[in-house]
PDB file of N, CA, C and O in Angstrom:
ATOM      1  N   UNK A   1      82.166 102.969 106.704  1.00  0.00           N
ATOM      2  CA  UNK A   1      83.194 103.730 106.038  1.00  0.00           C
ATOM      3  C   UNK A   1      82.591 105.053 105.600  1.00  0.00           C
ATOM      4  O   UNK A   1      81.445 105.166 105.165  1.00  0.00           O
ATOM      5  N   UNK A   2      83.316 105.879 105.727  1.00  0.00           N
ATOM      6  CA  UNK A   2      82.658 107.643 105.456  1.00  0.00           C
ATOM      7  C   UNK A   2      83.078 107.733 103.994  1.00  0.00           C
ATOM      8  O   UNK A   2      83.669 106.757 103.532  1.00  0.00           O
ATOM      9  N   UNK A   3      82.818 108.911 103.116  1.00  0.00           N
ATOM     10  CA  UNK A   3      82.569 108.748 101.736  1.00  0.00           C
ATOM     11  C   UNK A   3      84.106 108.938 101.194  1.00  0.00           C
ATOM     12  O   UNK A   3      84.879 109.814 101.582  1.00  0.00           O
ATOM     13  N   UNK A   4      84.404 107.852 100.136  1.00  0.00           N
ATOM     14  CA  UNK A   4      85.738 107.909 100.160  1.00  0.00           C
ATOM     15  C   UNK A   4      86.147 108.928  99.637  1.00  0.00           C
ATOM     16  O   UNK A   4      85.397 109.534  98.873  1.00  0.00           O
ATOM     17  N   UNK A   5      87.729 109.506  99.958  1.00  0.00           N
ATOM     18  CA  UNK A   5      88.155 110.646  99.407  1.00  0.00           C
ATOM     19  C   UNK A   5      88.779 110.022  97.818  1.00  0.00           C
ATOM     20  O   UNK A   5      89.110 110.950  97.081  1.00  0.00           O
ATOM     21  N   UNK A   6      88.926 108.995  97.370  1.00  0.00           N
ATOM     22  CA  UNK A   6      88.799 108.335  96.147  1.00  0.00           C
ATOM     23  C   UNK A   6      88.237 107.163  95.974  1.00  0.00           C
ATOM     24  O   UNK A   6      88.123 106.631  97.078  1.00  0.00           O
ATOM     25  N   UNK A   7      87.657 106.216  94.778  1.00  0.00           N
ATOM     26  CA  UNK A   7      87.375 105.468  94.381  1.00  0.00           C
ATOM     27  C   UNK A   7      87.599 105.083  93.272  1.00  0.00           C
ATOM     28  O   UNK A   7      86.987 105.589  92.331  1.00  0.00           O
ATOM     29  N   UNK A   8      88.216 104.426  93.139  1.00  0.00           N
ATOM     30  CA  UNK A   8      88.958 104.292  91.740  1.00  0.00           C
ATOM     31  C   UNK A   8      88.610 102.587  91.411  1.00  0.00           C
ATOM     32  O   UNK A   8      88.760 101.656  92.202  1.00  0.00           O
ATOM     33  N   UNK A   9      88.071 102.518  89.899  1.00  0.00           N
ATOM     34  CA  UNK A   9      87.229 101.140  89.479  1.00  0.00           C
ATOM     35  C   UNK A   9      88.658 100.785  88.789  1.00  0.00           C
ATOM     36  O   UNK A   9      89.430 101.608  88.296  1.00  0.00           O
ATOM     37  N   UNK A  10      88.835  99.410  88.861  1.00  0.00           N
ATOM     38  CA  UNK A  10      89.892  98.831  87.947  1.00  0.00           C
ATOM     39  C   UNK A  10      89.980  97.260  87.635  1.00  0.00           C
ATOM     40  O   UNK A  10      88.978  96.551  87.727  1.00  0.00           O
ATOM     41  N   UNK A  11      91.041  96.834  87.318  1.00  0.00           N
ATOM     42  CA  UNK A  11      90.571  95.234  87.194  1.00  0.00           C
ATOM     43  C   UNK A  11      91.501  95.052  88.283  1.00  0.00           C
ATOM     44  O   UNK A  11      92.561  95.667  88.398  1.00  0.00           O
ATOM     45  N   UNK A  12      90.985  94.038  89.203  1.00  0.00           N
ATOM     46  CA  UNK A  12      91.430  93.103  90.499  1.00  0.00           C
ATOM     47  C   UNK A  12      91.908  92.095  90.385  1.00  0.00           C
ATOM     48  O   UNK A  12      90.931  91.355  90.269  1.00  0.00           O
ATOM     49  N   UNK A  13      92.996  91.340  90.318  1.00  0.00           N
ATOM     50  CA  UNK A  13      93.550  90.022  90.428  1.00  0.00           C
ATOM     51  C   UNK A  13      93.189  89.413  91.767  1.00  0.00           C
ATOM     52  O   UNK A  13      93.155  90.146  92.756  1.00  0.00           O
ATOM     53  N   UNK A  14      92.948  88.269  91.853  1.00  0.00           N
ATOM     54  CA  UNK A  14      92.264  88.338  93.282  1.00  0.00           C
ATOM     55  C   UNK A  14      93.157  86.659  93.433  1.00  0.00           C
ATOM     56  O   UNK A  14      94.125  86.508  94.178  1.00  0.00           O
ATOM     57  N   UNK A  15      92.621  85.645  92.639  1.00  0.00           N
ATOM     58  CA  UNK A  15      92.928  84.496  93.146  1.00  0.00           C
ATOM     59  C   UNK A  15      94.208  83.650  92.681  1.00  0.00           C
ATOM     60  O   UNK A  15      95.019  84.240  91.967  1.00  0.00           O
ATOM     61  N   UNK A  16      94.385  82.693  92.931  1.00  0.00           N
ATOM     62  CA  UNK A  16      95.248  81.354  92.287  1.00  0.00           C
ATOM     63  C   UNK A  16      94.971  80.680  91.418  1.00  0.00           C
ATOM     64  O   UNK A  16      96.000  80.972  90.809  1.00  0.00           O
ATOM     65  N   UNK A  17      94.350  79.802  90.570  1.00  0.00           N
ATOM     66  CA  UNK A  17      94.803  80.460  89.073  1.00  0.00           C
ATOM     67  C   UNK A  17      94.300  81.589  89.295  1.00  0.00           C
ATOM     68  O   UNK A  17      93.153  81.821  89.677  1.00  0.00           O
ATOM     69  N   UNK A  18      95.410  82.570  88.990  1.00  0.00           N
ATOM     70  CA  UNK A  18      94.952  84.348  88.228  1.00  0.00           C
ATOM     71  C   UNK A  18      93.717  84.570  87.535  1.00  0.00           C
ATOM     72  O   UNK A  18      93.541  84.417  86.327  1.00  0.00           O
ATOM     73  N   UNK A  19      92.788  84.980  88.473  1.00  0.00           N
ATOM     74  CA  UNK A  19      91.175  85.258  87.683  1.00  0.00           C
ATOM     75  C   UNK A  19      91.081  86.396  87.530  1.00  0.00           C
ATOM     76  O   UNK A  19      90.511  86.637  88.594  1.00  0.00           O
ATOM     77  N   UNK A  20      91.215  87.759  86.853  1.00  0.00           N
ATOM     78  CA  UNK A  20      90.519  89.019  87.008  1.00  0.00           C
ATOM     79  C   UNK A  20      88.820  89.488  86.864  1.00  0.00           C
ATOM     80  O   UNK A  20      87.944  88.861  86.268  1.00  0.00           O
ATOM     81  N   UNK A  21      88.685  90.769  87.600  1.00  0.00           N
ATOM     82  CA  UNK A  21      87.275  90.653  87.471  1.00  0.00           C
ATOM     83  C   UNK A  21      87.230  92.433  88.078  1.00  0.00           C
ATOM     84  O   UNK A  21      87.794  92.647  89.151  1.00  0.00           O
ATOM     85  N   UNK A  22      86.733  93.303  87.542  1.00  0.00           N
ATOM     86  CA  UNK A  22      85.851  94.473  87.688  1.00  0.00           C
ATOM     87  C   UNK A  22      86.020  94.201  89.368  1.00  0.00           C
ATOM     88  O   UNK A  22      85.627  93.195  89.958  1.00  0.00           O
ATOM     89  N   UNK A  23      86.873  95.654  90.114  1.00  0.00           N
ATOM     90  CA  UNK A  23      86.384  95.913  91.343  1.00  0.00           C
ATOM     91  C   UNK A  23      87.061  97.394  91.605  1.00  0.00           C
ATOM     92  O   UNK A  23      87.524  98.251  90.852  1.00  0.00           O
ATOM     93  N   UNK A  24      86.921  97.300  92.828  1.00  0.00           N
ATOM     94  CA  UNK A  24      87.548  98.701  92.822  1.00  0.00           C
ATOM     95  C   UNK A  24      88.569  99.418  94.022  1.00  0.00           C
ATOM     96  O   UNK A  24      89.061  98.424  94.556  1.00  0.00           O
ATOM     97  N   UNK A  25      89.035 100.411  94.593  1.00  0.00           N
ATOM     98  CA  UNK A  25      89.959 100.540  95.315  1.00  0.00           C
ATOM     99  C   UNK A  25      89.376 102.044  95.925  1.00  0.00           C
ATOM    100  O   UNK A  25      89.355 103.040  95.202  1.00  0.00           O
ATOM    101  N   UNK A  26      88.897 102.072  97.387  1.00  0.00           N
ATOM    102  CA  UNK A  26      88.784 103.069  98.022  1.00  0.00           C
ATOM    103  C   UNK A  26      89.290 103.680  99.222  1.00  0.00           C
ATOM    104  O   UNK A  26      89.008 102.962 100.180  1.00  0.00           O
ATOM    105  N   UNK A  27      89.679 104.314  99.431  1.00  0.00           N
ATOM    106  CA  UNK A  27      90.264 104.847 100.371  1.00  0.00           C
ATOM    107  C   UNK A  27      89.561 106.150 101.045  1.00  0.00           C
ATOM    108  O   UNK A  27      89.113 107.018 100.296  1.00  0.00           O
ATOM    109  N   UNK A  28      89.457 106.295 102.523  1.00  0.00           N
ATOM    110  CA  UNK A  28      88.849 107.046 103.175  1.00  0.00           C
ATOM    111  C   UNK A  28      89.080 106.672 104.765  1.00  0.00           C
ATOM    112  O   UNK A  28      89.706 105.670 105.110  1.00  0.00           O
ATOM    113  N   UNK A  29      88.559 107.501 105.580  1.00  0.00           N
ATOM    114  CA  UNK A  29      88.819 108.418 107.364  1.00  0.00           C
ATOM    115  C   UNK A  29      88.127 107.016 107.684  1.00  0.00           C
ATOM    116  O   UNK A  29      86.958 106.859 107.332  1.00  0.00           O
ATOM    117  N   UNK A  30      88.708 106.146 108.241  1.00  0.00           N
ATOM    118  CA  UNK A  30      88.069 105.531 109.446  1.00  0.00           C
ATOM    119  C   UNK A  30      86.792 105.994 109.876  1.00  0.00           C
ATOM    120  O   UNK A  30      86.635 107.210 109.988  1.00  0.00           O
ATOM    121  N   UNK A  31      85.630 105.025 110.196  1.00  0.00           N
ATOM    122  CA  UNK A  31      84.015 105.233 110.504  1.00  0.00           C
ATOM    123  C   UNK A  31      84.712 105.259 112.560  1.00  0.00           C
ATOM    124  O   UNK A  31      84.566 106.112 113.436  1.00  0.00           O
ATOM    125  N   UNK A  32      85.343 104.061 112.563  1.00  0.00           N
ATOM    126  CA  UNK A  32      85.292 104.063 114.239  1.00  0.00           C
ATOM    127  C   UNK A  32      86.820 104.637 114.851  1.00  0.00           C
ATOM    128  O   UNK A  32      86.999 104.770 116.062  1.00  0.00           O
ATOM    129  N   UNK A  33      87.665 104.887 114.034  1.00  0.00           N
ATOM    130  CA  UNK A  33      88.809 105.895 114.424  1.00  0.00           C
ATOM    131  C   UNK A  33      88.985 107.066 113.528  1.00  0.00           C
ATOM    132  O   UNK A  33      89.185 106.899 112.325  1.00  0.00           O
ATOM    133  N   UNK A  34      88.907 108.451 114.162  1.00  0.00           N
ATOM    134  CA  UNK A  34      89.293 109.525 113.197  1.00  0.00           C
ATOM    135  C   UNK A  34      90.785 109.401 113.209  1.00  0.00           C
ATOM    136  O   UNK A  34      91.232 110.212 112.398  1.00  0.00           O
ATOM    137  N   UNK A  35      91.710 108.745 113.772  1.00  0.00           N
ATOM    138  CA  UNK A  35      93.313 109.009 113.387  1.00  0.00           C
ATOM    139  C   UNK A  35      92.982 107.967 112.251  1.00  0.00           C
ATOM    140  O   UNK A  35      93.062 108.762 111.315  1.00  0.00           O
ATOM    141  N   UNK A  36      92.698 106.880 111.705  1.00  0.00           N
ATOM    142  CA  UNK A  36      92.800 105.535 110.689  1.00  0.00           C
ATOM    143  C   UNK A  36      92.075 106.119 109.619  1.00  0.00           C
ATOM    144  O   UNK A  36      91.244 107.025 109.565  1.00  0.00           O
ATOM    145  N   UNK A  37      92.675 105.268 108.667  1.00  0.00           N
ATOM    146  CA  UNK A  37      92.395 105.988 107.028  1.00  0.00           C
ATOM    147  C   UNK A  37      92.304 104.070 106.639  1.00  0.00           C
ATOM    148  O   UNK A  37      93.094 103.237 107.085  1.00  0.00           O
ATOM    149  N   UNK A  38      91.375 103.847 105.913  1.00  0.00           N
ATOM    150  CA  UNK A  38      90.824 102.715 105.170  1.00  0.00           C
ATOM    151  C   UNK A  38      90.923 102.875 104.197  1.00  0.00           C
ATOM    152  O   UNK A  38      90.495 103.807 103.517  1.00  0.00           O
ATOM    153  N   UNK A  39      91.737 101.660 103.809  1.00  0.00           N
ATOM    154  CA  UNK A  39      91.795 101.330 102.367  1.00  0.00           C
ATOM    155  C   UNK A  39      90.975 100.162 101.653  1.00  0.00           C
ATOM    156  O   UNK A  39      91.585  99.099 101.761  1.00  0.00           O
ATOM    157  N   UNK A  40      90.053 100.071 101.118  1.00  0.00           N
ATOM    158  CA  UNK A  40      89.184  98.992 100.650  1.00  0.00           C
ATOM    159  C   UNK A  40      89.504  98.431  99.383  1.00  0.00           C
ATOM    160  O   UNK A  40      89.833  99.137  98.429  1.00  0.00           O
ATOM    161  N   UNK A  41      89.393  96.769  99.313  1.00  0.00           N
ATOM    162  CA  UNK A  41      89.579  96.640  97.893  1.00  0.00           C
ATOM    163  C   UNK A  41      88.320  95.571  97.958  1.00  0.00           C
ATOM    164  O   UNK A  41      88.207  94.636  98.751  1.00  0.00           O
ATOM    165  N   UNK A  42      87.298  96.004  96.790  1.00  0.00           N
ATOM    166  CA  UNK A  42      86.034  95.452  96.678  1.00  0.00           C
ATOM    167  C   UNK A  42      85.620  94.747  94.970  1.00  0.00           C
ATOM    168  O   UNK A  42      86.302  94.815  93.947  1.00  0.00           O
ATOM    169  N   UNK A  43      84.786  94.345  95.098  1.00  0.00           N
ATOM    170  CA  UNK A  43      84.227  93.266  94.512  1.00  0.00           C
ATOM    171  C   UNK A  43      83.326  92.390  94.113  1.00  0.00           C
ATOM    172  O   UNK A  43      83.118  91.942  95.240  1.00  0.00           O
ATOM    173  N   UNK A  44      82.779  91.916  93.594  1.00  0.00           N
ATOM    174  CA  UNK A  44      81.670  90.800  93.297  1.00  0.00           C
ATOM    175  C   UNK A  44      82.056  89.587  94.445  1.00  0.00           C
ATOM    176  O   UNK A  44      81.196  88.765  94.760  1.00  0.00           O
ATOM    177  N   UNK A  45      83.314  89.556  94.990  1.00  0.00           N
ATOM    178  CA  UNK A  45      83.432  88.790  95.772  1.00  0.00           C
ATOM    179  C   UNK A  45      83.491  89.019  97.634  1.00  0.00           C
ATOM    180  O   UNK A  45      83.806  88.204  98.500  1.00  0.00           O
ATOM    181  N   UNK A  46      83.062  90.419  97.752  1.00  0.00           N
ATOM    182  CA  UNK A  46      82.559  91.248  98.821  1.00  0.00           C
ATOM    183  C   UNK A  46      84.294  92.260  99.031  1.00  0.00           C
ATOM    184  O   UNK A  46      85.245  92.219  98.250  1.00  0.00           O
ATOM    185  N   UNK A  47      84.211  92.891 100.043  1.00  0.00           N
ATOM    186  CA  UNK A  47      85.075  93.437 100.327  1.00  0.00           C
ATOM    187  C   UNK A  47      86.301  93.003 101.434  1.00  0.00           C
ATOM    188  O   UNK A  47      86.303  92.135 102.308  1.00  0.00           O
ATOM    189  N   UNK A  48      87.228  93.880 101.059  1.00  0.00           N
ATOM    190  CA  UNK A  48      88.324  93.039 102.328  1.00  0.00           C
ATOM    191  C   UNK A  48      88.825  94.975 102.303  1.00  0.00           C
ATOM    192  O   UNK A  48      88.856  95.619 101.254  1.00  0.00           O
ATOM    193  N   UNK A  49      89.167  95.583 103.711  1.00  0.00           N
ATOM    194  CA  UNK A  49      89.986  96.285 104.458  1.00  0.00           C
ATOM    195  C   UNK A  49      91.377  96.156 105.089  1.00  0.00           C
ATOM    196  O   UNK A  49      91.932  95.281 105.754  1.00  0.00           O
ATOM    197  N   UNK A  50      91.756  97.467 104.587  1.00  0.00           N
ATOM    198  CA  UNK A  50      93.076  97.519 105.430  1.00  0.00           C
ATOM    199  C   UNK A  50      93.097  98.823 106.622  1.00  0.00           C
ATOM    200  O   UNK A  50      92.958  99.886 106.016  1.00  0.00           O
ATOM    201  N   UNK A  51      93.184  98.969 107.623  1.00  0.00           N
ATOM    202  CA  UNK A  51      93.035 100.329 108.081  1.00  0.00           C
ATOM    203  C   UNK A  51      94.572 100.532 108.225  1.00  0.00           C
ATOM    204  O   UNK A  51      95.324  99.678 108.695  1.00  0.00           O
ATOM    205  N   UNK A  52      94.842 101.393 107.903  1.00  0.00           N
ATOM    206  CA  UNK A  52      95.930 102.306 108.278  1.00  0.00           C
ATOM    207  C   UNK A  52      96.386 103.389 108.806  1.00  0.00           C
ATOM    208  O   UNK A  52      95.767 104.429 108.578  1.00  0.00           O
ATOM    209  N   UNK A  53      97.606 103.427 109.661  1.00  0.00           N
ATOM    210  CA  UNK A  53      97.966 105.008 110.422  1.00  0.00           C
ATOM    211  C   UNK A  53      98.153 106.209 109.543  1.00  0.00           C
ATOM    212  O   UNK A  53      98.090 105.870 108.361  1.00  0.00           O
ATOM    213  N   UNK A  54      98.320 107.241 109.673  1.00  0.00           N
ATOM    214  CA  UNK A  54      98.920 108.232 109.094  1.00  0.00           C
ATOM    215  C   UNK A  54      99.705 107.836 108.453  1.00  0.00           C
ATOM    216  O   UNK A  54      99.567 107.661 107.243  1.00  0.00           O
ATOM    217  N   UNK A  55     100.997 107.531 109.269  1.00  0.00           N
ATOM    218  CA  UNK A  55     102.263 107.194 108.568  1.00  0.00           C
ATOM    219  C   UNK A  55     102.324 106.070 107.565  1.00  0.00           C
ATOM    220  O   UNK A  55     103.077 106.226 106.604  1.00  0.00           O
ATOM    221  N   UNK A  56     101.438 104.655 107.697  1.00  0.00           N
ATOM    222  CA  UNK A  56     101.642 103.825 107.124  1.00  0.00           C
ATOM    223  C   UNK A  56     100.736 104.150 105.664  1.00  0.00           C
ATOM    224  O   UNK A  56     101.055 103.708 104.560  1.00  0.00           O
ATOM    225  N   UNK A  57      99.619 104.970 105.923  1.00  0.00           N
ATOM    226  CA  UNK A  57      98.925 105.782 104.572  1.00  0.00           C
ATOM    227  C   UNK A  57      99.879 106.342 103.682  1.00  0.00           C
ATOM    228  O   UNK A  57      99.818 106.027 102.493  1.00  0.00           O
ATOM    229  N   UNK A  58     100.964 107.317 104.184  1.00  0.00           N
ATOM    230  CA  UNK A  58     101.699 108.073 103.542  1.00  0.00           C
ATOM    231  C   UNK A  58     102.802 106.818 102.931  1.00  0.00           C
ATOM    232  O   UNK A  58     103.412 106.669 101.872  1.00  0.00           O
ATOM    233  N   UNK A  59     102.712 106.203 103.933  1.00  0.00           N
ATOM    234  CA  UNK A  59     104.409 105.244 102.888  1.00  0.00           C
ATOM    235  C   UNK A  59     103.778 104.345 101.235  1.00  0.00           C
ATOM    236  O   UNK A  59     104.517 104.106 100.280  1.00  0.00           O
ATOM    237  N   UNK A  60     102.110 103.955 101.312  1.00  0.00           N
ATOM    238  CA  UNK A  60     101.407 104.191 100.706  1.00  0.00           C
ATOM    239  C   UNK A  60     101.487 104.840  99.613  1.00  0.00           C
ATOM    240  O   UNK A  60     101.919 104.263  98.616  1.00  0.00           O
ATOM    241  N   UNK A  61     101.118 106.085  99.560  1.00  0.00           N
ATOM    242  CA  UNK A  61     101.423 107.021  98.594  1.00  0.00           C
ATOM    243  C   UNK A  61     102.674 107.237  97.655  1.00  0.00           C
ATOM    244  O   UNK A  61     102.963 107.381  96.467  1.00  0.00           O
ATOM    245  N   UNK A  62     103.380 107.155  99.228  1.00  0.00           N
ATOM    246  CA  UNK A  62     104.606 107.268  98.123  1.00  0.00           C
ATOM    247  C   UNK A  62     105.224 106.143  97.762  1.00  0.00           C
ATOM    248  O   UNK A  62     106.344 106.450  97.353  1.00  0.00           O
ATOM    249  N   UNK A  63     105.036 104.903  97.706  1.00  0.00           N
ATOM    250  CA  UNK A  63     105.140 103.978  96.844  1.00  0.00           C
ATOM    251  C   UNK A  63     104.185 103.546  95.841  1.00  0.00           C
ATOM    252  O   UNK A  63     104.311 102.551  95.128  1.00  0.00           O
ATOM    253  N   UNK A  64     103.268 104.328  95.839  1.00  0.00           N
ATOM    254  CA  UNK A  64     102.485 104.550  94.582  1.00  0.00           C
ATOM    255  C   UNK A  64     103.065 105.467  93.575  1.00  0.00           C
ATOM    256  O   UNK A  64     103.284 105.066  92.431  1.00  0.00           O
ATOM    257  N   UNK A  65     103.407 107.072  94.067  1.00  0.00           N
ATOM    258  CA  UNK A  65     103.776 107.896  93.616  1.00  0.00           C
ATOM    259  C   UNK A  65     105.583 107.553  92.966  1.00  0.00           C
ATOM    260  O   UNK A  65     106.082 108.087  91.975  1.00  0.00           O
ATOM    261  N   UNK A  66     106.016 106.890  93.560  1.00  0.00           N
ATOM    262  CA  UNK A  66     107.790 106.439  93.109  1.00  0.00           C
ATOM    263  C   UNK A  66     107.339 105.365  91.814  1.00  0.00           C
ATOM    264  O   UNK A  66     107.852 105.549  90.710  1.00  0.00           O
ATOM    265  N   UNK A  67     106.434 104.332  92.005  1.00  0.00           N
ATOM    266  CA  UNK A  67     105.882 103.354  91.150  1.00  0.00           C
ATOM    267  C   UNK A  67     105.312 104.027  89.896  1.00  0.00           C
ATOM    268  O   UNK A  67     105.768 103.705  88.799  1.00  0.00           O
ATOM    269  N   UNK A  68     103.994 105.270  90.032  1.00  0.00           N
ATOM    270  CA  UNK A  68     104.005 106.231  88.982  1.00  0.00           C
ATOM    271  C   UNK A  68     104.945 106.879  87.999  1.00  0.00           C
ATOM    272  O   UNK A  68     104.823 106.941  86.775  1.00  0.00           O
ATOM    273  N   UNK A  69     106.083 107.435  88.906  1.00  0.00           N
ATOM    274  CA  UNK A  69     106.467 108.317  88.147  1.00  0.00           C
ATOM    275  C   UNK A  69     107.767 107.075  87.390  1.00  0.00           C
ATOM    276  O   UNK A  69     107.963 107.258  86.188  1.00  0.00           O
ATOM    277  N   UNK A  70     108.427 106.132  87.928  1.00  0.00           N
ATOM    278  CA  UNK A  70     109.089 104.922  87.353  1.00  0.00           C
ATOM    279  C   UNK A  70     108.371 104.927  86.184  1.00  0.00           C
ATOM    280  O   UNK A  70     108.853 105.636  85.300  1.00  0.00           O
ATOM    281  N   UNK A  71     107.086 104.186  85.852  1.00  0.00           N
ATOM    282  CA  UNK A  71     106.718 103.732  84.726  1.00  0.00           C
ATOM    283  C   UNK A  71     106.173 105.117  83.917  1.00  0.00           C
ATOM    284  O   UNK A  71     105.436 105.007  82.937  1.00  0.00           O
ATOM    285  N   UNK A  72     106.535 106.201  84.342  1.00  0.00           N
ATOM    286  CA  UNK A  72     105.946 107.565  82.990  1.00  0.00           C
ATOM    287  C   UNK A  72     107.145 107.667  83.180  1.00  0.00           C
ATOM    288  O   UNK A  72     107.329 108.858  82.929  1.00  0.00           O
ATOM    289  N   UNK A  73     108.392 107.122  83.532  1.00  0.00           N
ATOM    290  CA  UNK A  73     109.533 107.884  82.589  1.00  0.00           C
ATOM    291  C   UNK A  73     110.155 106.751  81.888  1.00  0.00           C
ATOM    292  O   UNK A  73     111.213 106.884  81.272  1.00  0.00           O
ATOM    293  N   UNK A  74     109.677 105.917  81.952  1.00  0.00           N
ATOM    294  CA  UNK A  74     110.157 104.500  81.256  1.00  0.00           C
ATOM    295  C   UNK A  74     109.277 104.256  79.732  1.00  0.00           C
ATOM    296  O   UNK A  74     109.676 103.662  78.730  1.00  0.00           O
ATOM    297  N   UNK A  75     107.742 105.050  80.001  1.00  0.00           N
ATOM    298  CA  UNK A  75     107.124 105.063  79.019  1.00  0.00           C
ATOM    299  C   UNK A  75     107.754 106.395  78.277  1.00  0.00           C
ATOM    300  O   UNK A  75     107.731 106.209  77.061  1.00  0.00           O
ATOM    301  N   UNK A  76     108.165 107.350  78.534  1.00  0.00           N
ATOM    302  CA  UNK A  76     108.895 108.660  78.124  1.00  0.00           C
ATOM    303  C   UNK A  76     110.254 108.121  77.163  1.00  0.00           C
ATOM    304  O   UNK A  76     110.508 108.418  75.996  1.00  0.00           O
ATOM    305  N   UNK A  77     110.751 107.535  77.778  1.00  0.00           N
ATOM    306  CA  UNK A  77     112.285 106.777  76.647  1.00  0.00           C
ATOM    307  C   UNK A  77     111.991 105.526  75.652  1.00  0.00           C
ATOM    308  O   UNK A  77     112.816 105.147  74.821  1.00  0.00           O
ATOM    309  N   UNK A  78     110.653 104.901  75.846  1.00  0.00           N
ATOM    310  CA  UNK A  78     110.613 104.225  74.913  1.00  0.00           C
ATOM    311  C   UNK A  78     109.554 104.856  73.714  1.00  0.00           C
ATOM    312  O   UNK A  78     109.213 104.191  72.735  1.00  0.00           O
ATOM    313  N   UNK A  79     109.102 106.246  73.969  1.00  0.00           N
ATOM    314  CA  UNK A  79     108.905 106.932  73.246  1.00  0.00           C
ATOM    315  C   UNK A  79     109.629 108.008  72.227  1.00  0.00           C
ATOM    316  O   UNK A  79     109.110 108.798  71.438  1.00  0.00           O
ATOM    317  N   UNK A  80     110.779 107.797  72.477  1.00  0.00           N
ATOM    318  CA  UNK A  80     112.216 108.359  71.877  1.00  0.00           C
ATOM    319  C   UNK A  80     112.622 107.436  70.476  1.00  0.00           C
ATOM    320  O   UNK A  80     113.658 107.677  69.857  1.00  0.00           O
TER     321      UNK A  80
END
């Protein structure tokens, strides 16, 4: 994997009973395709990959970005 264009540390839900534990979430260019973008989610319990297209990166985003801005305007009215 080439150096991610983020890395972001957070807590991981990983199993059945619900265990959390310190891992993290990276994303970056494919090592063996320059069109694929990797998404990593890592761990004390090693890593697992997703590679993704362009397009499926971007739908990505923006269901991160729709999910973001949902909960800052939900936190915005219960700040009223």
């Amino acid at each position: 994997m080439t150096s991610p264009t983020i890395d972001l540390k957070t807590a991981v839900t990983r199993d059945r009973p619900v265990t959390h534990t310190e891992g993290a979430i990276q994303v970056s260019q494919s090592e063996l395709d320059d069109t694929t973008i990797t998404l990593g989610f890592g761990g004390p319990w090693g890593t697992t990959y997703a590679e993704l297209t362009p397009e499926e990166a971007r739908a990505v985003a923006t269901a991160l970005e729709e999910a973001a801005t949902d909960v800052t305007n939900q936190e915005g009215s219960t700040d009223e």
